[in-house]
C-alpha positions in Angstrom: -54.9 -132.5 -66.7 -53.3 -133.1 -63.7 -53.0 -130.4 -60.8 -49.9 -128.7 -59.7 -48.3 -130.1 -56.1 -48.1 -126.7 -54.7 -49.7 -123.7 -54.9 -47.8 -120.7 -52.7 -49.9 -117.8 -51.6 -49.0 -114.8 -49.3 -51.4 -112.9 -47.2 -50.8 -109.0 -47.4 -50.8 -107.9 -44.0 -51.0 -104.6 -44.6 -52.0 -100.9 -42.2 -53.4 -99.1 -45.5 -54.4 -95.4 -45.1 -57.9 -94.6 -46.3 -58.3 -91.8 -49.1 -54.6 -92.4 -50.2 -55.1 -94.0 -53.4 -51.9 -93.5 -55.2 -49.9 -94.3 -51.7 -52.0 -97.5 -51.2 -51.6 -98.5 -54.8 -47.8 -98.0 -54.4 -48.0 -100.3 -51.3 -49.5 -102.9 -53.4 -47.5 -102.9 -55.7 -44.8 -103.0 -53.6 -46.4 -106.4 -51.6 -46.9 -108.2 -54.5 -43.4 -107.6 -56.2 -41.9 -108.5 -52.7 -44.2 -111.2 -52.6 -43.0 -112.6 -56.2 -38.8 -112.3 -55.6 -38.6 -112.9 -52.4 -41.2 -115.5 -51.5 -41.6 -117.1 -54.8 -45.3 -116.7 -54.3 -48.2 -117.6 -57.0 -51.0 -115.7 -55.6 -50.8 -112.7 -53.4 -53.5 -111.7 -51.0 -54.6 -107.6 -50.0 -57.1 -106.7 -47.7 -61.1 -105.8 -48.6 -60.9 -102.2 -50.3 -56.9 -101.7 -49.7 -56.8 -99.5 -52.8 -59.3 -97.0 -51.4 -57.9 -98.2 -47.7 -61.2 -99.1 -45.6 -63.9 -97.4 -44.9 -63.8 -94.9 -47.3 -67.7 -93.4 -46.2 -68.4 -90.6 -48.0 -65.6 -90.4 -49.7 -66.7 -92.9 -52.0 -69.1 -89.9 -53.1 -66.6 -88.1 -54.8 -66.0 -87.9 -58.4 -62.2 -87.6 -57.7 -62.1 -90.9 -55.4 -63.9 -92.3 -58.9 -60.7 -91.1 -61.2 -58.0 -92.2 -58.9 -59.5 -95.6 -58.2 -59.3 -96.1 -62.2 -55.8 -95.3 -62.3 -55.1 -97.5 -59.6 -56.6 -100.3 -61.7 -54.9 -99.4 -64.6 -51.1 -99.2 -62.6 -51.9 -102.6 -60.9 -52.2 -103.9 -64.5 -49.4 -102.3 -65.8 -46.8 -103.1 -62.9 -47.8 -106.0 -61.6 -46.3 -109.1 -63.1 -45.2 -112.6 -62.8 -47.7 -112.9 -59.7 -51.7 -113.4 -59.4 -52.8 -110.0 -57.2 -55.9 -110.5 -55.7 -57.1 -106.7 -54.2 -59.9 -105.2 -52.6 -61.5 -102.0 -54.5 -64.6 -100.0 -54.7 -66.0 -100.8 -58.0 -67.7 -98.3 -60.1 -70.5 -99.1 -62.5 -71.6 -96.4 -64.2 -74.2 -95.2 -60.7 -73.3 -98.0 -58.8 -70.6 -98.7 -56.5 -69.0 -102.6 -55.6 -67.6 -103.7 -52.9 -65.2 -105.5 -55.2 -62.1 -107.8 -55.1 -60.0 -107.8 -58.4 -58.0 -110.9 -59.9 -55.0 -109.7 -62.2 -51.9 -111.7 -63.6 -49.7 -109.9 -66.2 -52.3 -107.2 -66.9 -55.0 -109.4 -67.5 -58.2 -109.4 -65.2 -58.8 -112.7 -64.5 -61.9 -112.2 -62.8 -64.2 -110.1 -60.4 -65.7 -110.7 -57.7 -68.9 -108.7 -56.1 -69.0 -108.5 -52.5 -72.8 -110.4 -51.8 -73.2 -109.9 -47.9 -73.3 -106.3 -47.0 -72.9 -105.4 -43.1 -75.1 -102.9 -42.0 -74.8 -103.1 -37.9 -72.9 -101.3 -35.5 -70.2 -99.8 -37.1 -71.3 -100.7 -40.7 -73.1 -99.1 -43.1 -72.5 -100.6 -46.2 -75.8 -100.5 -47.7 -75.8 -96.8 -47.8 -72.7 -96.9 -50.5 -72.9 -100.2 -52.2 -74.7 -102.7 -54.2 -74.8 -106.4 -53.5 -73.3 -109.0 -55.8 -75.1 -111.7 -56.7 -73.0 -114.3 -58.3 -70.2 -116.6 -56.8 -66.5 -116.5 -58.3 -64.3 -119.0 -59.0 -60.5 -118.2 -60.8 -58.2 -121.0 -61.5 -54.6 -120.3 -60.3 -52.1 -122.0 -61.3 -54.8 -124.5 -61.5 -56.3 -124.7 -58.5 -59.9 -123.5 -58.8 -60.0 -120.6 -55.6 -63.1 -119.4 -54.2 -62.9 -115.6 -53.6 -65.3 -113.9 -50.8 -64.9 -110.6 -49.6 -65.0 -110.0 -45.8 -69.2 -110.4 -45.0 -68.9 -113.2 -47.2 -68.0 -115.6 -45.0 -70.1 -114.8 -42.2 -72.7 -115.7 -43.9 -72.9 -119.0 -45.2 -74.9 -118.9 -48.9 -71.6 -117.6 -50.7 -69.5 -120.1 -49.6 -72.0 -122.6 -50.5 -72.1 -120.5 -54.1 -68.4 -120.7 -54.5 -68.2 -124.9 -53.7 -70.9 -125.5 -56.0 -69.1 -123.9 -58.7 -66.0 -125.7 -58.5 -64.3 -124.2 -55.3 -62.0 -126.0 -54.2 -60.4 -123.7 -51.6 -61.7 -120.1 -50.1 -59.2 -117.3 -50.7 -60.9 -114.3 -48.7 -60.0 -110.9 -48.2 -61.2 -108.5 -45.0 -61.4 -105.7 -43.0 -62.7 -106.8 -39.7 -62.3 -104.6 -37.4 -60.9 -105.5 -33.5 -63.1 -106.0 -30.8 -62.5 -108.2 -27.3 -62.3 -111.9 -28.6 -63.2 -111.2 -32.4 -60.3 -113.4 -33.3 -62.3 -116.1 -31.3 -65.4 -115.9 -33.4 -63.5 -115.8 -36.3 -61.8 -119.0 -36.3 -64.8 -121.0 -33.7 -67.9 -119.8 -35.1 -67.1 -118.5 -38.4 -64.5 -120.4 -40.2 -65.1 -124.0 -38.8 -68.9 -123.2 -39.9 -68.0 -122.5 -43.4 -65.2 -125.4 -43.7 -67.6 -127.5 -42.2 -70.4 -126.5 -45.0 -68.2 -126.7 -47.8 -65.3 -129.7 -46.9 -62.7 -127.0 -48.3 -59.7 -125.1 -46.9 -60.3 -121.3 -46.2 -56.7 -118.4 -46.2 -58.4 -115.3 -44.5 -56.0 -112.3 -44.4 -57.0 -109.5 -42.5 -56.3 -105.3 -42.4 -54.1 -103.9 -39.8 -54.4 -99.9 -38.7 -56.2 -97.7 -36.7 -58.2 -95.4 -38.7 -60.7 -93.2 -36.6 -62.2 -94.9 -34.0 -62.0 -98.7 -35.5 -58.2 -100.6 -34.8 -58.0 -103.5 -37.3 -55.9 -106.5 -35.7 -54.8 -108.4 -38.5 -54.7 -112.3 -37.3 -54.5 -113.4 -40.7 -55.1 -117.4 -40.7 -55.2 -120.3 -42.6 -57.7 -123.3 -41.6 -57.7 -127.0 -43.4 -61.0 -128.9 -44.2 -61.3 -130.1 -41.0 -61.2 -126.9 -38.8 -58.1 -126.6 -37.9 -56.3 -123.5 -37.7 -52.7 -124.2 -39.5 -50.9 -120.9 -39.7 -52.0 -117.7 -37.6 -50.2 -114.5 -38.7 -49.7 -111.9 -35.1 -51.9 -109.6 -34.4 -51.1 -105.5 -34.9 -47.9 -106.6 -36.9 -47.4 -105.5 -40.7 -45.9 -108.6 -42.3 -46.1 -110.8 -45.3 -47.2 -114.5 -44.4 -46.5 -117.0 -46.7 -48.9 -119.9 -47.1 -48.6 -123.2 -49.0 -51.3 -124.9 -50.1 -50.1 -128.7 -51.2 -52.8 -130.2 -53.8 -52.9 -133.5 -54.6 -53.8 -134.9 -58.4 -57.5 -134.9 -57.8 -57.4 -131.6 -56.6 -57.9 -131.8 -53.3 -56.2 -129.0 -51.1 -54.6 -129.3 -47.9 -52.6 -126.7 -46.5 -49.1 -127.2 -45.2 -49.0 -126.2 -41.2 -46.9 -123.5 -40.6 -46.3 -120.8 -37.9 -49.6 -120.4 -35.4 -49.0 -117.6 -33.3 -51.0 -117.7 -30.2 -54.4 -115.8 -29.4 -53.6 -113.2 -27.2 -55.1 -112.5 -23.9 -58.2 -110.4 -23.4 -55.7 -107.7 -21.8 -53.4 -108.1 -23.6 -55.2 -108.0 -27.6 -57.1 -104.8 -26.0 -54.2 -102.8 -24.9 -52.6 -103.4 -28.6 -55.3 -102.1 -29.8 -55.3 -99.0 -27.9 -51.5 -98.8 -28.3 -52.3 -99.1 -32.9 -54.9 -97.0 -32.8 -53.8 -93.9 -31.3 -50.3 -94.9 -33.3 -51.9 -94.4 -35.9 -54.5 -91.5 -35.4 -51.5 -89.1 -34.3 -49.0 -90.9 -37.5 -51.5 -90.4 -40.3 -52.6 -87.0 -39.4 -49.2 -85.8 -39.0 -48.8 -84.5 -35.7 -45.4 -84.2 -34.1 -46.4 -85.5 -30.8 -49.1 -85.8 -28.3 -49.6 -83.9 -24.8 -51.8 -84.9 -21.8 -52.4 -84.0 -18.5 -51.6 -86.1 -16.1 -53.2 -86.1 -12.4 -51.6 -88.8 -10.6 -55.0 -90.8 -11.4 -55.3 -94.3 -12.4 -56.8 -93.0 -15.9 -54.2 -90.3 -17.1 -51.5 -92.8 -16.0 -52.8 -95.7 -18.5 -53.3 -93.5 -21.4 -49.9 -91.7 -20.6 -48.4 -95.3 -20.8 -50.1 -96.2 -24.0 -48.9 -92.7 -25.7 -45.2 -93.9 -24.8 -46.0 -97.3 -26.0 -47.2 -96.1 -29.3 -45.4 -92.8 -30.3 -42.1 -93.3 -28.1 -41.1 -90.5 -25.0 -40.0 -87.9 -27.3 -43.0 -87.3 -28.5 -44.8 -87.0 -25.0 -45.6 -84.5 -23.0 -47.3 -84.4 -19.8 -48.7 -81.5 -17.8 -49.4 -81.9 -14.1 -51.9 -79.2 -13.0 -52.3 -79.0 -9.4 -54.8 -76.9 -7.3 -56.1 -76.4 -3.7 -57.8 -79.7 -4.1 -55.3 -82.0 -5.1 -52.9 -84.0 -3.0 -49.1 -84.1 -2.7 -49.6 -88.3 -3.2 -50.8 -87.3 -6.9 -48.3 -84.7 -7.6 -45.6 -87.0 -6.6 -47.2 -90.1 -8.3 -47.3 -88.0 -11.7 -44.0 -86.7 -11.6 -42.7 -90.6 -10.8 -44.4 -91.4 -13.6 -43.2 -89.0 -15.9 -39.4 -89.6 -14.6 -40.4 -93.6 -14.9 -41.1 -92.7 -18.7 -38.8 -90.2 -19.7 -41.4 -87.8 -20.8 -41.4 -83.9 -20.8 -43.0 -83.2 -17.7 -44.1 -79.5 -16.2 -46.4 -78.7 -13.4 -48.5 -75.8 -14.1 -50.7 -74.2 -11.1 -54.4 -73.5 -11.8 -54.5 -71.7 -8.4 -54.2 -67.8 -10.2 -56.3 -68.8 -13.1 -59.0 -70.2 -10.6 -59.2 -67.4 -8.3 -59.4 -64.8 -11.4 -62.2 -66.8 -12.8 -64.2 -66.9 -9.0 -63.6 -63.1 -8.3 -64.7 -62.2 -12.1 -67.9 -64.7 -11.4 -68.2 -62.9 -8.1 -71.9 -61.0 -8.4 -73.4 -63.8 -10.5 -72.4 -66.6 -8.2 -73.1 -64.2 -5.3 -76.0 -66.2 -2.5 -75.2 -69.1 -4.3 -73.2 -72.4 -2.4 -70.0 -74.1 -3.8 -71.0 -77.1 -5.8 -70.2 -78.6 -9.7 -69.8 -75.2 -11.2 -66.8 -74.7 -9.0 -65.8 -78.0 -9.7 -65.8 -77.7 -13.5 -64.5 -74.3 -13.7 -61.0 -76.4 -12.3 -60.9 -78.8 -15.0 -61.5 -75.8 -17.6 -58.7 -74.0 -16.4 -56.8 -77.2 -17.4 -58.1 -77.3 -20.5 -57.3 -73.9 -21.5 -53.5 -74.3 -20.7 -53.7 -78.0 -22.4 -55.1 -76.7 -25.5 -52.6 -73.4 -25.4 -49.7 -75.6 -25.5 -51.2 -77.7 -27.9 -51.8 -75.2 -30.0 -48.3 -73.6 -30.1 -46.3 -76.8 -30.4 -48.7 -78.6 -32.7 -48.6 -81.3 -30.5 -52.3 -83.1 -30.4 -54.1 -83.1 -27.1 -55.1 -86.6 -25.3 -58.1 -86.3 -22.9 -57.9 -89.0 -20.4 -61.5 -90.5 -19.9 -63.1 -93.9 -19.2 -66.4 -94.9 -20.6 -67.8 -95.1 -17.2 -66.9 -91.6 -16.9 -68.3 -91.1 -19.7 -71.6 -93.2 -19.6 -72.6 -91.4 -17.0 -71.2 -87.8 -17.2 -68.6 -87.4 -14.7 -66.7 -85.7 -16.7 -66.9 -81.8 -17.8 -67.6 -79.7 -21.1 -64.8 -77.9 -22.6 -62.4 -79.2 -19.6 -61.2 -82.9 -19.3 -63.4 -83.9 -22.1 -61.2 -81.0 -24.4 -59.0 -82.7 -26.9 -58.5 -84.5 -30.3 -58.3 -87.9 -29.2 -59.6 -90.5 -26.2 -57.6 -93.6 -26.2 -59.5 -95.2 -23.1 -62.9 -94.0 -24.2 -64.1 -97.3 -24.9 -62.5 -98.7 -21.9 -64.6 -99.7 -18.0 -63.1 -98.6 -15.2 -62.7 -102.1 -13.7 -61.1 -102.7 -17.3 -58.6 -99.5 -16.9 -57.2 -101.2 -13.9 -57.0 -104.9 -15.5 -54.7 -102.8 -18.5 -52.7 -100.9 -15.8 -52.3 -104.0 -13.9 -51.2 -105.7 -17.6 -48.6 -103.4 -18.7 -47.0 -102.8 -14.9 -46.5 -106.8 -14.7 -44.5 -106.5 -18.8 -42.3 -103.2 -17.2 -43.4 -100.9 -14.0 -44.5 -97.7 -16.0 -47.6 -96.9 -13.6 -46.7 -96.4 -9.6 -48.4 -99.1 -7.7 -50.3 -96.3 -5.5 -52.0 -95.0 -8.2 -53.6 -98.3 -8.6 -54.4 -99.2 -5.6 -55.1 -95.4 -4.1 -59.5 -94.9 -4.4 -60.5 -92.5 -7.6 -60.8 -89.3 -7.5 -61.0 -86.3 -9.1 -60.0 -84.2 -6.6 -62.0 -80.8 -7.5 -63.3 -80.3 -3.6 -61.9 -81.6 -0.3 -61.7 -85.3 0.1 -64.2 -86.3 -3.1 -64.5 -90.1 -3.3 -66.0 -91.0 -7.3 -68.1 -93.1 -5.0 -69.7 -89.5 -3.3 -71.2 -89.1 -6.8 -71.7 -92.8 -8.1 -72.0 -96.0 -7.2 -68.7 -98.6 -6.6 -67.5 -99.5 -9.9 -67.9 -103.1 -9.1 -71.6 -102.4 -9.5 -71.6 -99.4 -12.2 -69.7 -101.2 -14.9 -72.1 -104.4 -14.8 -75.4 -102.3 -15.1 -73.3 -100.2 -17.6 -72.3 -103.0 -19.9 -76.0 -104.5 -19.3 -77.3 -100.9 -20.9 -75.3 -100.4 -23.5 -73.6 -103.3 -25.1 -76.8 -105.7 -24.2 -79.8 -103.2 -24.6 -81.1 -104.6 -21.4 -83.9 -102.6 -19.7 -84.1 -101.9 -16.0 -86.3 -104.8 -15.0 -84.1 -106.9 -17.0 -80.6 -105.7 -15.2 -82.1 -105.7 -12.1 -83.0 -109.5 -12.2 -79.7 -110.1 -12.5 -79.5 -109.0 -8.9 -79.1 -105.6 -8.7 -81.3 -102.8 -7.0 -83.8 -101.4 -9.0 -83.5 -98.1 -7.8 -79.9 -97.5 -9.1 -80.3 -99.5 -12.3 -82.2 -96.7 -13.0 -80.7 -93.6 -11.4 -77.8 -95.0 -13.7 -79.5 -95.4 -16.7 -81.2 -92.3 -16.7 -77.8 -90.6 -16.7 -76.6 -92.5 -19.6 -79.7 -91.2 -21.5 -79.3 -87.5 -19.7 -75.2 -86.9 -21.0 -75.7 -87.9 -24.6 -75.1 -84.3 -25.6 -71.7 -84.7 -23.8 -70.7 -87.6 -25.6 -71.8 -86.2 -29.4 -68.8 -83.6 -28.5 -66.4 -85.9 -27.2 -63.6 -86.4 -29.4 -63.0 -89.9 -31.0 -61.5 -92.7 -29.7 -60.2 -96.2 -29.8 -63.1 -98.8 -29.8 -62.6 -102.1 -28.4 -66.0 -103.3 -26.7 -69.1 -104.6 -28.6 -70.3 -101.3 -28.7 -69.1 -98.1 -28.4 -69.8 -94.7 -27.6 -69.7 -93.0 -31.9 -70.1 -94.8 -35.1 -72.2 -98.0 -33.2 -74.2 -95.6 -30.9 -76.9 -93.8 -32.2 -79.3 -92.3 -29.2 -80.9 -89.3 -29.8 -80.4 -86.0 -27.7 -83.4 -85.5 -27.4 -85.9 -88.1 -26.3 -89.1 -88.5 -24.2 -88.0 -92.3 -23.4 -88.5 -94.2 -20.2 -86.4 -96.9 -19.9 -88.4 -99.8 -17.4 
């Protein structure tokens, strides 16, 4: 029998919204009948679980997720025609739950495939709601004999060996990999040219896009040939349907036809997308109006005032400059350039009265007692306290404004600046906060070029320097980075040239503000690890880091 010349497939790139069953099913549906007429497509490509949208946790639990997932199946059999769907799903087998891709044509499954590999590292914990699958599958569309792996699959390399040795003779694999700083990279370098390499075949990955919580997925969909080669790269943070042809010659051998490769972003440039999608799409699919923020004329609130503009547009931004004793006319005139610069909503509010009422009522208990943090903090509640009012009447959600050094380390306060539904830049250094601000000023000026150059501060006392409190950032965010992303002790980061003394003076406050961080609010993660879902320190410990 001989093999067709062509075999036309189109990856799905798709920002699905977990829990929605019947509104991801309707996407679906919608992808592959688009995918049919207008691209005269064979096979069409979802992402890993896009009809439960990914990752569904807990949710999986739930008898109801269990009833709507069925109907899904059964309307993706009914309405899709005249096109191979291949779809990520959670399986259920009577007290079992799959990790599962489904193969349909004209209401027929075709086949089903188990995902085999199940993460369970840093932000996965697949183990805890699904069972492995333990056999390869191979479909034949249109002839050609496909492969199909689901996400984990591929990064390890048994499966793929599974699927060549039963008749593969291309890898159709659909993912949810969530964004991190040069995860494309790995993808394609280490991944994909391992498992071409392995199995002499072709490989279509197509990828999620969306925020959901604290993970961004970035898309990057890509095809690579059996040598390595990356022949088509769909953009990253873009919704799209990518059209991939896959020419097959009479003994079956598969070679994909080169089309569009859209180039790797920059490290600065992938990372500020992703903080741009994910708070998009945190406010978007929880149906706020609108965001507001306070904005201090500081490095920090100026970036994450940029990325709110960048992602929800100016009308649906408000900022809220807050001035006191302590802070400068520099900062109240770089925040209200900024606002101006954006087009935002912008109104000054003065903490002085609210301040003064809270010292005089605090009068007998602070009474022998010298100025120091409590004063401090007492400023930056007052600001939350008005934040959250006006969030609260116009439904708008509130942004706090903090950096993961901040945060590492505690410089920030309780119930004040760390007040708020959602922390773009919480996964963010502070030497990377000016490498973004730096980014996006040299695109369009959004940021005043004093605010980046001017030395932090939080200007809650006279003249305060972040360096009165903690080291130069130059130093912090190495030892920081060493600590959490490396697990690197203090004899360990302090070989690398640093003194031993602050290694740990820094590391012990890391340890010290976990409480803090277990009620910070959410936020966009972009590192190797980050402070939630990939960072599991207890409160309460007795440990000694050396």
């Amino acid at each position: 029998m001989s093999s067709p010349t062509q075999l036309r497939c189109v990856m799905a790139q798709l920002n699905l919204v977990v829990g929605d069953v019947d509104g991801n099913t309707s996407r679906i549906v919608a992808a592959a009948h688009a995918a049919r007429d207008r691209s005269k497509a064979d096979v069409v490509l979802l992402p890993e679980l896009a009809v439960s949208g990914y990752p569904p946790e807990d949710l999986l639990f739930h008898s109801g997720m269990r009833l709507q997932v069925g109907s899904s199946l059964e309307r993706l059999q009914r309405e899709v025609r005249g096109i191979t769907l291949i779809a990520g799903y959670p399986e259920y087998d009577g007290s079992r739950i799959f990790n599962s891709a489904i193969v349909i044509r004209d209401g027929v499954v075709l086949a089903n495939h188990r995902k085999a590999c199940l993460p369970n590292y840093r932000v996965f914990d697949e183990k805890r709601y699904f069972t492995p699958g333990t056999e390869p599958t191979v479909v034949a569309i249109k002839g050609v004999k496909a492969g199909v792996l689901v996400c984990e699959d591929v990064w390890d390399p048994e499966p793929a060996r599974q699927a060549r040795a039963a008749g593969a003779e291309v890898l159709l694999i659909i993912n949810a990999s969530p964004y991190e700083v040069d995860k494309q990279t790995q993808r394609e370098r280490e991944v994909g040219r391992a498992r071409v390499a392995e199995t002499g075949i072709p490989l279509v990955f197509v990828n999620l896009i969306g925020g959901q919580d604290e993970l961004v997925f970035d898309g990057n969909s890509f095809v690579m040939d059996a040598g390595g080669e990356v022949t088509l790269r769909a953009p990253a943070f873009t919704e799209g349907l990518y059209v991939v042809d896959l020419a097959v010659d009479a003994s079956g051998v598969v070679t994909p036809v080169p089309g569009d490769i859209v180039p790797l972003q920059g490290q600065e440039e992938s990372v500020y997308g992703a903080l741009v999608q994910g708070t998009r799409d945190y406010v978007d699919k929880h149906g706020f109006p609108g965001v507001v923020l306070g904005l201090s004329g500081g490095v920090d609130s100026a970036l994450t005032l940029s990325i709110a503009v960048d992602a929800l547009g100016a009308d649906r931004v408000h900022s809220v400059a807050m001035p006191s004793r302590y802070t400068s006319q520099m900062s109240q005139e770089d925040a209200a350039a900024q606002a101006t610069l954006l087009g935002v909503k912008h109104s000054v509010i003065s903490i002085e009265g609210m301040f003064e009422a809270t010292l005089a009522a605090l009068q007998q208990e602070f009474a022998g007692l010298p100025p120091d943090t409590a004063e401090e903090n007492i400023q930056s509640r007052c600001r939350g306290v008005l934040l959250m009012g006006i969030s609260n009447k116009t439904g708008r959600m509130l942004l706090t404004t903090g950096n993961k050094s901040e945060m590492s380390v505690g410089y920030a306060t309780l119930y004040g600046d760390m007040a708020g539904g959602f922390a773009p830049i919480k996964d963010c250094s502070k030497l990377l906060v000016y490498r973004l601000s730096a980014w996006r000023n040299a695109r369009s000026p959004v940021i005043p070029q004093r605010v980046i150059e001017r030395a932090p501060s939080a200007e809650l006392r006279h003249d305060q320097k972040d360096t009165d409190s903690l080291p130069p950032y130059e130093v912090l965010d190495p030892i920081l980075e060493a600590f959490i992303e490396e697990d690197l002790s203090v004899d360990q980061i302090a070989a690398r040239g640093f003194d031993r003394q602050t290694v740990g003076r820094i590391l012990a406050l890391v340890k010290r503000n976990e409480y803090k961080r277990r009620q910070a609010p959410p936020g966009v993660r972009v590192s190797g690890r980050a402070f939630g879902r990939d960072w599991r320190y207890p409160i309460t410990s007795g440990y000694k880091s050396r």
